[in-house]
mmCIF file of the N, C-alpha and C atoms, coordinates in Angstrom:
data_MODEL
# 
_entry.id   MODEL 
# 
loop_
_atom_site.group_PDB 
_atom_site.id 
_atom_site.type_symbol 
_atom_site.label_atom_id 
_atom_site.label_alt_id 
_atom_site.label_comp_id 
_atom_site.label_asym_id 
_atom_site.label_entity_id 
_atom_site.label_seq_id 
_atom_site.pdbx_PDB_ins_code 
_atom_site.Cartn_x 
_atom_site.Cartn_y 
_atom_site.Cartn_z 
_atom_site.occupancy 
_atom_site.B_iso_or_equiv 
_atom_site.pdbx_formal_charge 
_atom_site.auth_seq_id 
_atom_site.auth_comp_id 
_atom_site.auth_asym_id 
_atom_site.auth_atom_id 
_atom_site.pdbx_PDB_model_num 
ATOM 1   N N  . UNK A 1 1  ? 0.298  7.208  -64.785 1.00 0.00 ? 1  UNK A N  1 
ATOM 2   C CA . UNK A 1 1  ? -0.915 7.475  -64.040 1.00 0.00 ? 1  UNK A CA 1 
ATOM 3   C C  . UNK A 1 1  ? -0.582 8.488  -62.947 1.00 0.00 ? 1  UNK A C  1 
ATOM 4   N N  . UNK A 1 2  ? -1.420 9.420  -62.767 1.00 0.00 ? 2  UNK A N  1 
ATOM 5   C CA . UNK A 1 2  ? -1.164 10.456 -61.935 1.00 0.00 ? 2  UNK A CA 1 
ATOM 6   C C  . UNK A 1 2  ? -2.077 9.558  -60.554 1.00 0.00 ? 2  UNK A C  1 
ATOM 7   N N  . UNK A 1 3  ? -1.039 9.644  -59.239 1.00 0.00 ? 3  UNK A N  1 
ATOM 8   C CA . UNK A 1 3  ? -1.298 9.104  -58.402 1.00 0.00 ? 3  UNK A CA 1 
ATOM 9   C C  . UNK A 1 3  ? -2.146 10.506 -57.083 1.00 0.00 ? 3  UNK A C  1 
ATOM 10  N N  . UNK A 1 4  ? -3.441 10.243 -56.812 1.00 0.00 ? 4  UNK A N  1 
ATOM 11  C CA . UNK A 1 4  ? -4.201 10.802 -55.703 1.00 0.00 ? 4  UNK A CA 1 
ATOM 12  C C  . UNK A 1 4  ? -4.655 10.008 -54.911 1.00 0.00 ? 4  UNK A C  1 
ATOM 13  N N  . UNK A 1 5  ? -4.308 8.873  -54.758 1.00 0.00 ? 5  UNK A N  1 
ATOM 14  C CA . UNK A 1 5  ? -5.267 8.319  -53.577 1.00 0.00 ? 5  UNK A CA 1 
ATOM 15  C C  . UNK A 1 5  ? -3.788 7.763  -52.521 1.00 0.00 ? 5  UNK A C  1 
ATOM 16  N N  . UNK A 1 6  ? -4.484 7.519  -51.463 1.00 0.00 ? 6  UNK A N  1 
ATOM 17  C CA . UNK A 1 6  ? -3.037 6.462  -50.462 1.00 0.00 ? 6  UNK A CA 1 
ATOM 18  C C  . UNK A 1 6  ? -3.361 4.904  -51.468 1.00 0.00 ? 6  UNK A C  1 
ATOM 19  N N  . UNK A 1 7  ? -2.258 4.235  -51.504 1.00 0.00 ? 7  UNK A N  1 
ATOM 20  C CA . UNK A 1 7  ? -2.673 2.666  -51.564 1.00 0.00 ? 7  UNK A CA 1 
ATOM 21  C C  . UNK A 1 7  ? -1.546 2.013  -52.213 1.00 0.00 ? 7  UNK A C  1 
ATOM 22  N N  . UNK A 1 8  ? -1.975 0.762  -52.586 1.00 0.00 ? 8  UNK A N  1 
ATOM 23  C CA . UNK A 1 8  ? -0.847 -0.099 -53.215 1.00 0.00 ? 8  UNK A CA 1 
ATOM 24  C C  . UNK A 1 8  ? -0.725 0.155  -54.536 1.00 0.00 ? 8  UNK A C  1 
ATOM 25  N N  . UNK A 1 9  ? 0.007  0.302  -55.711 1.00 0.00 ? 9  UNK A N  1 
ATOM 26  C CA . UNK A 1 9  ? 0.581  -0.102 -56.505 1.00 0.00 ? 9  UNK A CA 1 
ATOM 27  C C  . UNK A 1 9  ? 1.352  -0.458 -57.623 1.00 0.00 ? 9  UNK A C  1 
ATOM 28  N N  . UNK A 1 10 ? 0.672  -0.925 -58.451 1.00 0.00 ? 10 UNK A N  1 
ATOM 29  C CA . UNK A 1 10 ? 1.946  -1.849 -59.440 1.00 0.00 ? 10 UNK A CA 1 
ATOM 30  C C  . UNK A 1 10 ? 2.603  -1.363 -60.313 1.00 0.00 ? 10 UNK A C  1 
ATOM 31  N N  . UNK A 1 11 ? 4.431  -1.395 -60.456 1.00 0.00 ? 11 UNK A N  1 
ATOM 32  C CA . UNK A 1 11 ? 5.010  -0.796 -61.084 1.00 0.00 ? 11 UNK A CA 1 
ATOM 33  C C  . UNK A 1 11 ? 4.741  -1.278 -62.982 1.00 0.00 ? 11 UNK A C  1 
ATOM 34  N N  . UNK A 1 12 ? 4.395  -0.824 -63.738 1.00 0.00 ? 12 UNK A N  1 
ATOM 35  C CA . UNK A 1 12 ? 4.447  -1.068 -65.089 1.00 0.00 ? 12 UNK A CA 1 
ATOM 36  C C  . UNK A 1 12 ? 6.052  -1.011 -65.438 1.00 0.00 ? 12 UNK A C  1 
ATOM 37  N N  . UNK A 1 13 ? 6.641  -0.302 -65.485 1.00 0.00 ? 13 UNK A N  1 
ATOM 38  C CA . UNK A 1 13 ? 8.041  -0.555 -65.806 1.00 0.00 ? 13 UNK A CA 1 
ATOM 39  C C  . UNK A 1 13 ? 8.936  -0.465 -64.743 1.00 0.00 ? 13 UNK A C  1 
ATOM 40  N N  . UNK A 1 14 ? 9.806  0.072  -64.649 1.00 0.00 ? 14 UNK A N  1 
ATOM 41  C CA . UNK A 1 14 ? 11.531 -0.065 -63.848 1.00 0.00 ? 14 UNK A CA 1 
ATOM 42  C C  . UNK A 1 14 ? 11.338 1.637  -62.998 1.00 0.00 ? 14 UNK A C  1 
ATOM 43  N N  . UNK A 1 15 ? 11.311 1.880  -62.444 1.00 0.00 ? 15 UNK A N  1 
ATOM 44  C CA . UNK A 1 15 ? 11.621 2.798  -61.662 1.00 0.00 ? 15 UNK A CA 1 
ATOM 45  C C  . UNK A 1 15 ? 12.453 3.614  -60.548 1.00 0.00 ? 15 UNK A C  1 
ATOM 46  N N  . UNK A 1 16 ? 12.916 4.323  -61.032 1.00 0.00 ? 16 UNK A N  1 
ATOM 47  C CA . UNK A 1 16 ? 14.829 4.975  -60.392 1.00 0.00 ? 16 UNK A CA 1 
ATOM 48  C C  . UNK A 1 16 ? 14.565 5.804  -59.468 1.00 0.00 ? 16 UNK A C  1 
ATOM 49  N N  . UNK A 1 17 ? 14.731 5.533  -58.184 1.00 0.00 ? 17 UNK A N  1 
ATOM 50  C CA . UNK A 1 17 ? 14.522 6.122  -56.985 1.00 0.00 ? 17 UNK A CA 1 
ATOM 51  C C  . UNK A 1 17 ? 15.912 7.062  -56.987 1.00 0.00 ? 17 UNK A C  1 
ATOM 52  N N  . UNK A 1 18 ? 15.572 8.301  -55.814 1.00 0.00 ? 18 UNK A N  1 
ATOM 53  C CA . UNK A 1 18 ? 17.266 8.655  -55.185 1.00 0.00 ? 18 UNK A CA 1 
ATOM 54  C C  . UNK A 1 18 ? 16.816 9.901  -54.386 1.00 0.00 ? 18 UNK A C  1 
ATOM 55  N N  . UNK A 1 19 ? 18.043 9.594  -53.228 1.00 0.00 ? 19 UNK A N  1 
ATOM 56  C CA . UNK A 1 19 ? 17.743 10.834 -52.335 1.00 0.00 ? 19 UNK A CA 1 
ATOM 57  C C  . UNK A 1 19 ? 19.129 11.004 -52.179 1.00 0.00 ? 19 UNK A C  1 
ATOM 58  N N  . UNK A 1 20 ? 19.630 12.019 -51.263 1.00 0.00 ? 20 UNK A N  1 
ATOM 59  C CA . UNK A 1 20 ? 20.961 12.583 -50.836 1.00 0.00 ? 20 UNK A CA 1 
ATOM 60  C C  . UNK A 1 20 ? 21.786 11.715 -50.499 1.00 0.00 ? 20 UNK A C  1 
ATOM 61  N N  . UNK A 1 21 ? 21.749 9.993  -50.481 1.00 0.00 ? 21 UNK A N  1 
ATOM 62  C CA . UNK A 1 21 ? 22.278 9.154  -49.949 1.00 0.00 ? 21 UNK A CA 1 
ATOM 63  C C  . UNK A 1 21 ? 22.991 8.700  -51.158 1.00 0.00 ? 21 UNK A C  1 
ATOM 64  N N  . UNK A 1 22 ? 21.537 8.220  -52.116 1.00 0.00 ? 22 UNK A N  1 
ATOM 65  C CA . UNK A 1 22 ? 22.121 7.022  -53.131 1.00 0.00 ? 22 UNK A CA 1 
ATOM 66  C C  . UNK A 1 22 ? 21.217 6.843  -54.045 1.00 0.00 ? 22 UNK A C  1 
ATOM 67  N N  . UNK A 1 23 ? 21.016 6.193  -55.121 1.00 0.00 ? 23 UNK A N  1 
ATOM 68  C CA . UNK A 1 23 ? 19.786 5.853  -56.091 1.00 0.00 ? 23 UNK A CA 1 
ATOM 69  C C  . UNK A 1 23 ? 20.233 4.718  -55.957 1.00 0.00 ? 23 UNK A C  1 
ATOM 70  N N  . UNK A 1 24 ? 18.382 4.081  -56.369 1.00 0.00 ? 24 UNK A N  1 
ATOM 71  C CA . UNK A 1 24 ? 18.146 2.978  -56.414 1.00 0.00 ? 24 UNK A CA 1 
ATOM 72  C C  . UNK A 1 24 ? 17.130 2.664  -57.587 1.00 0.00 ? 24 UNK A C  1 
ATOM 73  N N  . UNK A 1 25 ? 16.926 1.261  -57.997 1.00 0.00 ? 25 UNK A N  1 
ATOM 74  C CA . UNK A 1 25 ? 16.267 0.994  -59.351 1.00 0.00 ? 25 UNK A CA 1 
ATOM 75  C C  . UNK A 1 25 ? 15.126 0.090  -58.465 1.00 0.00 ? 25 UNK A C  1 
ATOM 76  N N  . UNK A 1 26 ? 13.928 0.308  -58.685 1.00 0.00 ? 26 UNK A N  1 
ATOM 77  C CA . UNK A 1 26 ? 12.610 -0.723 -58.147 1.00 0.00 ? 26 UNK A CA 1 
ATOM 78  C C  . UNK A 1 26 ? 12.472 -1.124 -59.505 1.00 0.00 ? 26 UNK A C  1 
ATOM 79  N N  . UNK A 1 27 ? 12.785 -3.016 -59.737 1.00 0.00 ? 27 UNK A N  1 
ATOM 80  C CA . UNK A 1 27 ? 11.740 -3.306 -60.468 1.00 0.00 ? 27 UNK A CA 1 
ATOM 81  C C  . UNK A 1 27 ? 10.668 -3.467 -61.200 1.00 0.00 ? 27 UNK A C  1 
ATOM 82  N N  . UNK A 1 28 ? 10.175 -3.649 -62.340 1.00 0.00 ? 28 UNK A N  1 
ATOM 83  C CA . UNK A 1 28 ? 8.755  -3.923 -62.987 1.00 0.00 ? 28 UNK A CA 1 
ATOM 84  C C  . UNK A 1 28 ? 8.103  -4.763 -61.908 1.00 0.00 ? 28 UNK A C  1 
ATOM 85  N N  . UNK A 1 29 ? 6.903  -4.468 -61.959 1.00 0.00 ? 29 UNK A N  1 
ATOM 86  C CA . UNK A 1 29 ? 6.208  -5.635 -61.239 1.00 0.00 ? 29 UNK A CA 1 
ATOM 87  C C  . UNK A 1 29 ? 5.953  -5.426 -59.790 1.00 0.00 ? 29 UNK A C  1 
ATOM 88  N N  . UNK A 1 30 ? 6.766  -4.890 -59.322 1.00 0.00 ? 30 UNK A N  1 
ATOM 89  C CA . UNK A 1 30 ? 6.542  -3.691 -57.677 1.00 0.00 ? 30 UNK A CA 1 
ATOM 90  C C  . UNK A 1 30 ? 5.864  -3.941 -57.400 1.00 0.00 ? 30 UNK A C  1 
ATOM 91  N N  . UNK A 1 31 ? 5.382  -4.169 -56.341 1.00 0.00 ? 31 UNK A N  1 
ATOM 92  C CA . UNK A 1 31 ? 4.171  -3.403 -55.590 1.00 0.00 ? 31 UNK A CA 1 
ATOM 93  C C  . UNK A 1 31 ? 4.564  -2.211 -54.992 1.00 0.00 ? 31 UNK A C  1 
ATOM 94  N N  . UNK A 1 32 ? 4.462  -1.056 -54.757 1.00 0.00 ? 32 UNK A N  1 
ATOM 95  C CA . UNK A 1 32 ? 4.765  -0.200 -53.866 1.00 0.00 ? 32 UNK A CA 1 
ATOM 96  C C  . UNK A 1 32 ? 3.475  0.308  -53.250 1.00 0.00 ? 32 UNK A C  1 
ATOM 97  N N  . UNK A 1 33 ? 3.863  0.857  -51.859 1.00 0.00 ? 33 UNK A N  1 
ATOM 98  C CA . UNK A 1 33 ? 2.897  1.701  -51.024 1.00 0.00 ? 33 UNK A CA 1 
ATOM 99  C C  . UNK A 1 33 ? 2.659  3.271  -51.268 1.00 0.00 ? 33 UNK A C  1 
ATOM 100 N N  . UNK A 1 34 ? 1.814  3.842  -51.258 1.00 0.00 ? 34 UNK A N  1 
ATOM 101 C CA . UNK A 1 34 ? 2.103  5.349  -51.564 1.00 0.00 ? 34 UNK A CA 1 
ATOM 102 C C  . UNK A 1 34 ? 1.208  5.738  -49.935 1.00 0.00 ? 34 UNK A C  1 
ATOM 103 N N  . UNK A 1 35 ? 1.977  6.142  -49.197 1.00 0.00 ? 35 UNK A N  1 
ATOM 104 C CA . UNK A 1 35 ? 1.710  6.422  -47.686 1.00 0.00 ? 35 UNK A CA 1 
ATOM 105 C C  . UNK A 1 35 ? 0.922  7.937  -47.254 1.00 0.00 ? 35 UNK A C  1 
ATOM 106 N N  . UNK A 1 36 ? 1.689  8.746  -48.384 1.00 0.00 ? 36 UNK A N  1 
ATOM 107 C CA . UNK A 1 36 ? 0.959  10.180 -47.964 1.00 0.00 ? 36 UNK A CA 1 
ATOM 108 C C  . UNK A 1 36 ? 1.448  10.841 -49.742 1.00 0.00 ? 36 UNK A C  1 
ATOM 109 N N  . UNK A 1 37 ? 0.348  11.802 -49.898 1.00 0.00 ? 37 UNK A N  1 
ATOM 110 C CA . UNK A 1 37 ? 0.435  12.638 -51.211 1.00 0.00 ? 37 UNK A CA 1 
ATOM 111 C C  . UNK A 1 37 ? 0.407  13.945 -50.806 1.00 0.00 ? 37 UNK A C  1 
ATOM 112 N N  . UNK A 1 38 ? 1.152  14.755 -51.370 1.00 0.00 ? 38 UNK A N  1 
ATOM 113 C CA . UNK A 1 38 ? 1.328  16.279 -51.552 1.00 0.00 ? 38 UNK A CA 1 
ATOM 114 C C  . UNK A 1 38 ? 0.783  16.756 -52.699 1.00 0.00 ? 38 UNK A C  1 
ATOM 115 N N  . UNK A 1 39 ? -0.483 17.011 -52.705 1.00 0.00 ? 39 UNK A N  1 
ATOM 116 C CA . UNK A 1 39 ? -1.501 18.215 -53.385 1.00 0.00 ? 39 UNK A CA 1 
ATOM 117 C C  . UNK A 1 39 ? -1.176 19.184 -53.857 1.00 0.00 ? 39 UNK A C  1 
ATOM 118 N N  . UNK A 1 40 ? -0.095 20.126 -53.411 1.00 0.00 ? 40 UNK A N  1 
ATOM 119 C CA . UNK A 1 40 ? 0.546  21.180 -53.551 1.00 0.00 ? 40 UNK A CA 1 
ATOM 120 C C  . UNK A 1 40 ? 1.437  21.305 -54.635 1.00 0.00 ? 40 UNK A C  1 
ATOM 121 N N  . UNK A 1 41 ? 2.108  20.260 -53.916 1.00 0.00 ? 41 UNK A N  1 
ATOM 122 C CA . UNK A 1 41 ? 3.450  20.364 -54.853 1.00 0.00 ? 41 UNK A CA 1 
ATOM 123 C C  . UNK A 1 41 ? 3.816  19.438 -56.164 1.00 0.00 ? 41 UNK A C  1 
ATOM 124 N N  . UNK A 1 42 ? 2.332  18.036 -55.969 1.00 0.00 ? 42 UNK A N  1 
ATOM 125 C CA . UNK A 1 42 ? 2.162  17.237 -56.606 1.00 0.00 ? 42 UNK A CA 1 
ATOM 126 C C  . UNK A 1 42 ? 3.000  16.364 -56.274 1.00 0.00 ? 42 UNK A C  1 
ATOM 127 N N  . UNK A 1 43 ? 2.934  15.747 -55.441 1.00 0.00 ? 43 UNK A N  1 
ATOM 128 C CA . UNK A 1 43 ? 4.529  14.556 -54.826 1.00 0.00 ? 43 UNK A CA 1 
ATOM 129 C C  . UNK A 1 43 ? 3.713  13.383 -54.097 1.00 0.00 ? 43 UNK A C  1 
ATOM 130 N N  . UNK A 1 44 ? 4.440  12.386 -53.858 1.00 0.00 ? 44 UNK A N  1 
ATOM 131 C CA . UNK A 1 44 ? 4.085  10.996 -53.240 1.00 0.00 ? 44 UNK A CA 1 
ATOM 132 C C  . UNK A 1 44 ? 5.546  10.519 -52.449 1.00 0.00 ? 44 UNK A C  1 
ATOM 133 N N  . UNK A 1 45 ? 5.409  9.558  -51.384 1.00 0.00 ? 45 UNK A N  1 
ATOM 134 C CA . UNK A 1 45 ? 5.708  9.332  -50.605 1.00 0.00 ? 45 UNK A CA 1 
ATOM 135 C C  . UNK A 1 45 ? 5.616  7.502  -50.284 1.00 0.00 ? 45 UNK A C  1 
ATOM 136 N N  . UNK A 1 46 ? 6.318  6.720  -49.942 1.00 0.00 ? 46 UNK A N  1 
ATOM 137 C CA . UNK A 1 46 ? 6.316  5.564  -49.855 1.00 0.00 ? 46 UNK A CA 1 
ATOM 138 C C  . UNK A 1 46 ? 7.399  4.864  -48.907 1.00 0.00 ? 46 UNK A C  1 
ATOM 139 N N  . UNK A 1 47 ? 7.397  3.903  -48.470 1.00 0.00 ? 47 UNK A N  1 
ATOM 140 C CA . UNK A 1 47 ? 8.300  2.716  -47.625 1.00 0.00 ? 47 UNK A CA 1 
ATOM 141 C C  . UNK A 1 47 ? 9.221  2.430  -49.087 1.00 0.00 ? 47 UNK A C  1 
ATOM 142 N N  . UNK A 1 48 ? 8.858  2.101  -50.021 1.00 0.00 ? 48 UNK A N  1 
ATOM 143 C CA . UNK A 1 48 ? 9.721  1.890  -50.411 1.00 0.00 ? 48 UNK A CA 1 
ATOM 144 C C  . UNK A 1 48 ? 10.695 2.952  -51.792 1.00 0.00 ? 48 UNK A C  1 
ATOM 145 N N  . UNK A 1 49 ? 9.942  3.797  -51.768 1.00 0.00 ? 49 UNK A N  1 
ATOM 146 C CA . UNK A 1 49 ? 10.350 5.438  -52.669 1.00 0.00 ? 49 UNK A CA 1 
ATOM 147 C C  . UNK A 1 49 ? 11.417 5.694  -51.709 1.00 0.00 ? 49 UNK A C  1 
ATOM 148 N N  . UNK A 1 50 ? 12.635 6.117  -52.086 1.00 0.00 ? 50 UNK A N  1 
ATOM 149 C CA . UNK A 1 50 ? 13.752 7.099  -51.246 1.00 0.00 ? 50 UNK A CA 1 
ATOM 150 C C  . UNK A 1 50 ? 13.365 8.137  -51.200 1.00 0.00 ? 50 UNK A C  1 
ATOM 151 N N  . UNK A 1 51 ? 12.332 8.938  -51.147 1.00 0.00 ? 51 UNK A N  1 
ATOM 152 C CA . UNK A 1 51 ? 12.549 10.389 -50.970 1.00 0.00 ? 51 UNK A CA 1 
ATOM 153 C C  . UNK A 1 51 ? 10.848 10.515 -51.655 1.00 0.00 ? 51 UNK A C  1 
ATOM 154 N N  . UNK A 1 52 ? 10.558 11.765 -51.670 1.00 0.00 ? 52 UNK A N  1 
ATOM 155 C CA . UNK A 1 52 ? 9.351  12.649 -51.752 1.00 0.00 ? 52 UNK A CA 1 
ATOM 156 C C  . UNK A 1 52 ? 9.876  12.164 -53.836 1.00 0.00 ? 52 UNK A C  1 
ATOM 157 N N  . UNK A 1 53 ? 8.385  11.744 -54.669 1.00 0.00 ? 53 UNK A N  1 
ATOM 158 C CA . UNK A 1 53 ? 8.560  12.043 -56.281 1.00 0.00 ? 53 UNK A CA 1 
ATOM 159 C C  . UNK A 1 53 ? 7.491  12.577 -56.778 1.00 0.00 ? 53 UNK A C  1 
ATOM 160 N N  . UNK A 1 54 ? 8.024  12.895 -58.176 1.00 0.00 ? 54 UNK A N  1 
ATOM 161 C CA . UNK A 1 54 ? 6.813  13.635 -58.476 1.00 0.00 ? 54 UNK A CA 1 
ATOM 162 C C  . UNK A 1 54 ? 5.466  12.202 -58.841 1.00 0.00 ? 54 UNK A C  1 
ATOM 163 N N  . UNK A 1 55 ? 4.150  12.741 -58.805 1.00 0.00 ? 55 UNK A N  1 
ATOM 164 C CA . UNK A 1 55 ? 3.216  11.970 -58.552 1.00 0.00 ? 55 UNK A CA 1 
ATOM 165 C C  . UNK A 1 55 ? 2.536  11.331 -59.864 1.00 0.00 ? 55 UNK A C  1 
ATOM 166 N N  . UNK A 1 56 ? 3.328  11.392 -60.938 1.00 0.00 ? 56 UNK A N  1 
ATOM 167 C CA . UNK A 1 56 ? 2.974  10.949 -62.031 1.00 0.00 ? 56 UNK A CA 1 
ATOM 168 C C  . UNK A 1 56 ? 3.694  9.930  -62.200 1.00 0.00 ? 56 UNK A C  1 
ATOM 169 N N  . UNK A 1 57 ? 3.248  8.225  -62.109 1.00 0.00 ? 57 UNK A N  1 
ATOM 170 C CA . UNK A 1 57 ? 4.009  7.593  -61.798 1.00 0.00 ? 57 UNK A CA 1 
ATOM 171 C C  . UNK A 1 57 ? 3.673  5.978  -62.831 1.00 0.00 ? 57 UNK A C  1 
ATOM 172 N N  . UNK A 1 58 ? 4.692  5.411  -62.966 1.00 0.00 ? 58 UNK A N  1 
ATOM 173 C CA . UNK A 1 58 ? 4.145  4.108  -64.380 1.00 0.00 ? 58 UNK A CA 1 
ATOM 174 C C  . UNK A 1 58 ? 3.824  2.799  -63.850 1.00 0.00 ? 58 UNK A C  1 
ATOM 175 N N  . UNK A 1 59 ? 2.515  3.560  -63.187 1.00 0.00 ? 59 UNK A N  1 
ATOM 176 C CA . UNK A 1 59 ? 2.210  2.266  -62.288 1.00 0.00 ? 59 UNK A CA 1 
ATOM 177 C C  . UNK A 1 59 ? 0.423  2.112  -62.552 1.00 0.00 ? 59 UNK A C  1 
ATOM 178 N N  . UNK A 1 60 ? -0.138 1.301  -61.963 1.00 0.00 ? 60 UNK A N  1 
ATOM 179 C CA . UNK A 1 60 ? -1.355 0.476  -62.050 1.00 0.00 ? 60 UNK A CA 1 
ATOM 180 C C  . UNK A 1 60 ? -1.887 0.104  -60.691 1.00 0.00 ? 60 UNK A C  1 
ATOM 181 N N  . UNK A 1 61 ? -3.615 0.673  -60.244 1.00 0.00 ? 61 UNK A N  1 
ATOM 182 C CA . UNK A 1 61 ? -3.665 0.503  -58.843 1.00 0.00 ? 61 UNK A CA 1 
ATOM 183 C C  . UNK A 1 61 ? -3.886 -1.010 -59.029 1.00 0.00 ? 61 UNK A C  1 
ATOM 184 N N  . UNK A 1 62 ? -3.676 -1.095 -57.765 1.00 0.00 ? 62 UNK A N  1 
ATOM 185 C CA . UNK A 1 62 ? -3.903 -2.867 -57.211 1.00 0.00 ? 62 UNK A CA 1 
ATOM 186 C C  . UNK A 1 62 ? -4.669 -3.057 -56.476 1.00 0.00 ? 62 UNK A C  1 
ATOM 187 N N  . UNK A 1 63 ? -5.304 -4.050 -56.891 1.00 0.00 ? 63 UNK A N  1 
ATOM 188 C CA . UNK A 1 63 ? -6.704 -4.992 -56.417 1.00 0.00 ? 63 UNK A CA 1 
ATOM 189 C C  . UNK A 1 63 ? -7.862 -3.858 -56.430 1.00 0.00 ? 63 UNK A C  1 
# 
C-alpha cells in the first residue's frame, strides 16, 4: 500500500529497517506510526522506522 496520509499502521508482513547505525527487523503485526511523508521524494517517516523509507509499504491502515 502506498502510504499518504500521517497515522497508524499495520504491518502485513516482517519489515527490515536500517540507517547508518544498524538494521533492524519490525515484526508482522506492527503497529507503526507514520509521523511525516515526503511527497517529493516519496518517503515516510516514523518512531519506530530507523531512517526516512520509501512509501510503499506492506501494511494496512488501522482502525
Amino acid at each position: 500500500m502506498i502510504v499518504t496520509e500521517k497515522g497508524k499502521y499495520k504491518l502485513l508482513k516482517d519489515l527490515k529497517t536500517r540507517n547508518s547505525i544498524g538494521v533492524g527487523i519490525i515484526p508482522e503485526g506492527t503497529v507503526i506510526k507514520i509521523t511525516q511523508i515526503d511527497n517529493i521524494y516519496h518517503k515516510v517517516i516514523g518512531p519506530e522506522l530507523m531512517g526516512w523509507m520509501y512509501w510503499d509499504l506492506p501494511v494496512e491502515k488501522e482502525g
